[in-house]
C-alpha positions in Angstrom: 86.7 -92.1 54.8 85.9 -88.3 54.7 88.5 -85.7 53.4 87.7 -84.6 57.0 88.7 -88.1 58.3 92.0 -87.5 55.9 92.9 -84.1 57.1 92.6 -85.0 60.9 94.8 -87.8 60.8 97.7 -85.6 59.1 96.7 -83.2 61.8 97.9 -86.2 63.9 100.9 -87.2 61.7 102.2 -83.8 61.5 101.7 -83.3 65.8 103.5 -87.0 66.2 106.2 -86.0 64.1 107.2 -82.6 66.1 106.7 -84.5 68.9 109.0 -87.1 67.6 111.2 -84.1 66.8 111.5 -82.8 70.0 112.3 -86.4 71.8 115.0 -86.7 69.4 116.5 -83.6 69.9 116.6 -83.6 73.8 117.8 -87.3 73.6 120.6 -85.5 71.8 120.7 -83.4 75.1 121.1 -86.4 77.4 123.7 -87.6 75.0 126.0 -84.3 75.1 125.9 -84.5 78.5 126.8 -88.3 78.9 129.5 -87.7 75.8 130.9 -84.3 78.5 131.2 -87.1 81.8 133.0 -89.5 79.6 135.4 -87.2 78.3 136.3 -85.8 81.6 136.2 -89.6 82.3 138.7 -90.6 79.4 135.9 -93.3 78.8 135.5 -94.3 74.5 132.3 -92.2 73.7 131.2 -95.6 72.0 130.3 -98.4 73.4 128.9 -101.2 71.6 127.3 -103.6 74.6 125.3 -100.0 75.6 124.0 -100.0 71.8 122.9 -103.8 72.0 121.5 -103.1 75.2 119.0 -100.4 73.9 118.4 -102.3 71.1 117.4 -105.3 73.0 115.4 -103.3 75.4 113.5 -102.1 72.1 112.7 -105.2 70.5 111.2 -106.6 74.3 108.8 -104.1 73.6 108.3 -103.5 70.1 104.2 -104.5 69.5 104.4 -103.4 65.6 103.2 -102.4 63.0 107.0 -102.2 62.3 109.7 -104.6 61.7 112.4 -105.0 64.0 114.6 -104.9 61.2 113.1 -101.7 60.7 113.0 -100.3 64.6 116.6 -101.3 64.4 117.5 -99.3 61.4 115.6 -96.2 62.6 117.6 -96.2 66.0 121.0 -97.2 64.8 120.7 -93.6 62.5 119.7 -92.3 65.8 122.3 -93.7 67.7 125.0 -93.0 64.5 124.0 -88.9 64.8 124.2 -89.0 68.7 128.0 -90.2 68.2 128.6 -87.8 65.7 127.0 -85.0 67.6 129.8 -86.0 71.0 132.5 -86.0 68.1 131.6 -82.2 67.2 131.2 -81.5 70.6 135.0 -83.1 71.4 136.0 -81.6 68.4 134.8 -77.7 69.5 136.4 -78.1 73.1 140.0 -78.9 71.7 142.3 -75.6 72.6 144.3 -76.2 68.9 140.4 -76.4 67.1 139.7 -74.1 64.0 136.3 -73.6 65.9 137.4 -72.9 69.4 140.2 -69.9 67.4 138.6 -68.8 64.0 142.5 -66.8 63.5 145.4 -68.3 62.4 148.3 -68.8 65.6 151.6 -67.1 63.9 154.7 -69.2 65.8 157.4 -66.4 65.4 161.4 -67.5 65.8 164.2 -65.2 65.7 162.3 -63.1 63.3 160.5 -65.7 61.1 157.1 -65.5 61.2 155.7 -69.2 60.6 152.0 -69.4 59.4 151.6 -66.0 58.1 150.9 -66.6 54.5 154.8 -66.4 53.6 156.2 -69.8 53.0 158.8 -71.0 55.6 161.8 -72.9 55.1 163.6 -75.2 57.3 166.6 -76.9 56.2 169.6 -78.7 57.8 171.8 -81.9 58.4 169.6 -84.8 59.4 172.4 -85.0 62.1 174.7 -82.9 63.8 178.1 -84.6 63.4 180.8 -81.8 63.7 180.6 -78.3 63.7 182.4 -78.2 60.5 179.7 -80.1 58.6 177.4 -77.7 60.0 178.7 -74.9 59.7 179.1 -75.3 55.7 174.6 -75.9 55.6 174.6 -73.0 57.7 176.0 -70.7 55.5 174.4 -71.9 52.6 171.2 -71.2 54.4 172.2 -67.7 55.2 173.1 -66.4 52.2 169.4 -67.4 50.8 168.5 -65.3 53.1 166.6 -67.8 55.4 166.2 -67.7 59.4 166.1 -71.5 59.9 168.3 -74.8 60.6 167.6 -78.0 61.5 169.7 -80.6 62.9 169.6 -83.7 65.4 171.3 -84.1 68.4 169.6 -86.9 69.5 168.6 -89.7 66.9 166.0 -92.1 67.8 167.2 -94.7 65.2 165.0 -97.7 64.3 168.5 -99.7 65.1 170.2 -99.4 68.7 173.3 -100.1 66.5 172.7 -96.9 64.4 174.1 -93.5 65.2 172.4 -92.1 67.8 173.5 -88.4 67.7 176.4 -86.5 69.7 173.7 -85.4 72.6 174.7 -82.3 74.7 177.8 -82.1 72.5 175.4 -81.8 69.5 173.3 -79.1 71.4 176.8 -76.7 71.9 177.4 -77.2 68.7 173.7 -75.8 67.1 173.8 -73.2 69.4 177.3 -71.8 68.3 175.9 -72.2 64.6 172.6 -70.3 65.9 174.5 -67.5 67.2 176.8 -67.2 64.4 174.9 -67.4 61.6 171.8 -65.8 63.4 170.0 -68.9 62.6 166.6 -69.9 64.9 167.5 -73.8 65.9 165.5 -76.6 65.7 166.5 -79.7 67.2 164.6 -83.0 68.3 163.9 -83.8 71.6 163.3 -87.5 72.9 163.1 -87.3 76.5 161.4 -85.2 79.3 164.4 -84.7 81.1 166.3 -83.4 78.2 164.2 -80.8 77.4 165.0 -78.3 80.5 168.8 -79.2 79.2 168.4 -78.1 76.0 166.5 -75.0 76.4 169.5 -72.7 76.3 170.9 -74.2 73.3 167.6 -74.6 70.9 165.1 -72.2 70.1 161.9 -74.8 68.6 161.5 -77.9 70.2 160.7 -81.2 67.2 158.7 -84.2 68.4 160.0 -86.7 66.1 157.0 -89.0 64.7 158.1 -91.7 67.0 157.2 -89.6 70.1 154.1 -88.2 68.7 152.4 -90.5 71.3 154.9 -89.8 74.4 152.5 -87.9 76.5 154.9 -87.3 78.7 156.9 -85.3 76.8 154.0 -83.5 75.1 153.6 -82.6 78.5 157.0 -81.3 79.5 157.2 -79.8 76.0 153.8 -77.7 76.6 155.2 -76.6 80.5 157.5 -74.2 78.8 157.9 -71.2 76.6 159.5 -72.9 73.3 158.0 -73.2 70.1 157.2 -77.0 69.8 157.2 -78.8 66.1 155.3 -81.9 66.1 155.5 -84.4 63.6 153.3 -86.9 62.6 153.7 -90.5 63.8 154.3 -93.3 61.3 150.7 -94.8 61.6 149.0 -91.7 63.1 145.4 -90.6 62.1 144.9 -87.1 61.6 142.5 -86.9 65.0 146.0 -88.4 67.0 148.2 -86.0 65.6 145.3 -83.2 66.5 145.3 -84.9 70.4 149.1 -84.8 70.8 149.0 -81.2 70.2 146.3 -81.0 72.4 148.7 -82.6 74.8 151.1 -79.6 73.8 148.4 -76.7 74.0 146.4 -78.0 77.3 149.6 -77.1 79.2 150.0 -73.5 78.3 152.1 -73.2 75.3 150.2 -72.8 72.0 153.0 -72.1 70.2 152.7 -75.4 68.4 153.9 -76.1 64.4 152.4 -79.3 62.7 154.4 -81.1 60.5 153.2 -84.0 58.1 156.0 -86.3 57.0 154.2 -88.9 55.3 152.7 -92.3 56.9 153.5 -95.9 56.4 151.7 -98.0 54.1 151.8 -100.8 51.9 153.9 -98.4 49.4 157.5 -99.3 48.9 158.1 -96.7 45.8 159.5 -94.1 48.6 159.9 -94.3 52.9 156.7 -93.7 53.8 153.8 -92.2 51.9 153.6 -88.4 51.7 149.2 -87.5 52.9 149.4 -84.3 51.1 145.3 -84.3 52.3 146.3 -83.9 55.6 147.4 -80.2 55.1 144.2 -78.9 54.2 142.6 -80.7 57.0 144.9 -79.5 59.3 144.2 -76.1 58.2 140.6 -76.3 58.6 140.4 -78.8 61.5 142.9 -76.5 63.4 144.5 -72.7 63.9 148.2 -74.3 63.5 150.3 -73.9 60.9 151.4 -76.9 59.0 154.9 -77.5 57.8 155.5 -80.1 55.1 158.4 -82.7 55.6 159.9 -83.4 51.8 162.9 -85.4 52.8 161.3 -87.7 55.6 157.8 -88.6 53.6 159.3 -89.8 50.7 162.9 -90.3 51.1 164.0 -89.7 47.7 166.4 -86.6 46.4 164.6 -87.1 42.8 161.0 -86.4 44.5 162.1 -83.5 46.7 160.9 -80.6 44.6 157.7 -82.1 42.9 156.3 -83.0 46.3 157.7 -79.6 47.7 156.0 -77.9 45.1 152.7 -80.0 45.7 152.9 -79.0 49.6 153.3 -75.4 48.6 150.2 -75.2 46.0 148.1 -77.4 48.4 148.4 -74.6 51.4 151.1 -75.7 53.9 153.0 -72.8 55.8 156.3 -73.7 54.6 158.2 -76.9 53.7 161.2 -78.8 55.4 164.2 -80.9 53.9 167.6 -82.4 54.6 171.2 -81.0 53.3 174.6 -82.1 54.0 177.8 -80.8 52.7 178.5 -84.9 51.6 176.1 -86.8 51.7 177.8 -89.8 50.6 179.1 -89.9 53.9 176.2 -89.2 56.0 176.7 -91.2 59.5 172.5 -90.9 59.0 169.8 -90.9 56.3 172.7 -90.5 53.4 170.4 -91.2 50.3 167.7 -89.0 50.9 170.1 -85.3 51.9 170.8 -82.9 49.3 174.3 -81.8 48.5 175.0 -77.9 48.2 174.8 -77.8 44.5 171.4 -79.4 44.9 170.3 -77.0 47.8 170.8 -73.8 45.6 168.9 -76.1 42.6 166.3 -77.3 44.8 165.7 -73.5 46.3 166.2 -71.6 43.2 163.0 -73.7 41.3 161.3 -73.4 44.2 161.4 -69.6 44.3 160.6 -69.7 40.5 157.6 -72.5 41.2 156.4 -69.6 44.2 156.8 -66.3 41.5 155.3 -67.9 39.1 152.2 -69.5 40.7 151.8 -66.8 43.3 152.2 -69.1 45.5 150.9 -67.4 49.0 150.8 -64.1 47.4 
């Protein structure tokens, strides 16, 4: 063979591989427009007996000089980037996606700007039980000087036995605290039907992390003009928490808060397992901002601050946690609320952890 020989069949090489190249790439075509029909379709971009099916078809006519074993290999990668290529393309047509909104969205509640590079702060009973008890948080919230109070009216409780929350009663109640101590009120939700109900009385709407998945009211939530803060469900991916506030957002209301508050697992040191990862992700996956839930994720007072801290240094918009005035005598959640004297400790090192890490600065 002649160097000439040598060069043409490079020539060759080098024209079958941009040929190649271009077959790949406007497979990919074919594939973004079969991945847009089965998302208008709800239809699982993946399909394994489709993937055996091509593969089959290529071995009837494989004639060598490869493998199969190698044919197969070649078009799984193939088939592997087409999937990932529908996943971008899902990922770029979600209303919350960091790539369909390059700005942050800024929720803003009587005042309080949430995801504006200030830490926010949302504190509260884990139930509303009289306005005595709430009053007492309230104030000690005020005088720090913070816009925010949480507080259940309705309790989905893992037991039907358990104290389920005082309901409308419950709503009255935050809403003579809210006017009072010119606090913004956030409150969980549970039901459609309540939310139209309680939309006098509440100023942010929570989705509890056992309603993460009630589509139904992620769609009632996003028909009106309420801030909504969604919570991560016990077992829910990152992409499912991102899809319920798609839920949210496809309605018309973007005003949407993320909250991670730690996941179950096999762990049985604290509740659940705080996924500080998820805040960066969240940031970068989405336009949201992300609150961090101390009291929920790990349900211990002694880890409150260190994992506070940690959600702070790690980028989340602000931080939630439980107080009571007694928490010995909580009718919910009693070991994991912080008593008054804990409240200013907790806040106070907290402040100091923020001056002296510059902490959103």
């Amino acid at each position: 063979m002649t160097q000439h020989d040598l060069e043409s069949l490079r020539t060759q090489v080098d024209e079958l591989n941009l040929k190649i190249l271009q077959l790949i790439n406007e497979r990919a075509e074919v594939i973004q427009e079969i991945g847009k029909i089965k998302e208008k379709q709800g239809v699982n971009r993946y399909d394994p007996l489709r993937e055996r099916h091509m593969l089959d078809l290529l071995r009837e006519n494989n004639n060598g000089p490869l493998s199969q074993s190698v044919v197969d290999h070649i078009f799984k990668e193939i088939f592997k980037t087409a999937l990932n290529l529908q996943e971008d393309d899902h990922r770029k047509a979600l209303l919350v996606s960091r790539k369909k909104k390059a700005e942050d969205t800024i929720v803003e509640v009587k005042g309080q700007k949430i995801g504006n590079g200030t830490p926010t702060f949302v504190f509260g009973p884990c139930a509303v039980e009289s306005y005595e008890q709430v009053a007492q948080v309230a104030q000690a919230i005020q005088q720090k000087g913070l816009k925010l109070i949480r507080g259940g009216a309705f309790k989905p409780r893992t037991s039907p036995y358990d104290f389920q929350g005082l309901g409308v009663e419950g709503l009255k109640i935050l809403k003579r605290i809210g006017d009072e101590f010119n606090l913004g009120v956030v409150t969980e939700i549970v039901t459609p039907g309540h939310i139209e109900e309680a939309l006098d009385y509440i100023d942010v709407i929570q989705i509890g992390a056992r309603n993460m998945q009630n589509f139904e009211l992620l769609k009632a939530a996003g028909s009106v003009k309420k801030p909504v803060l969604l919570k991560r469900g016990l077992a829910a991916t990152i992409d499912e928490l991102i899809n319920a506030a798609e839920y949210i957002i496809s309605q018309g209301n973007d005003q949407i808060i993320l909250c991670e508050r730690g996941i179950r697992t096999y762990e049985k040191a604290t509740r659940n397992t705080l996924d500080i990862s998820a805040v960066p992700i969240l940031k970068q996956e989405t336009h949201l901002p992300v609150l961090v839930d101390v009291t929920h994720s790990t349900g211990r007072r002694d880890l409150l601050l260190p994992t506070a801290k940690a959600a702070l240094a790690v980028g989340a918009d602000g931080v939630m946690a439980e107080v009571h005035p007694d928490p010995a005598v909580a009718l919910s959640d009693a070991q994991q609320q912080m008593n008054l004297d804990q409240f200013d400790e907790f806040y106070s090192a907290i402040l100091e952890f923020m001056k002296t890490h510059k902490v959103h600065a």
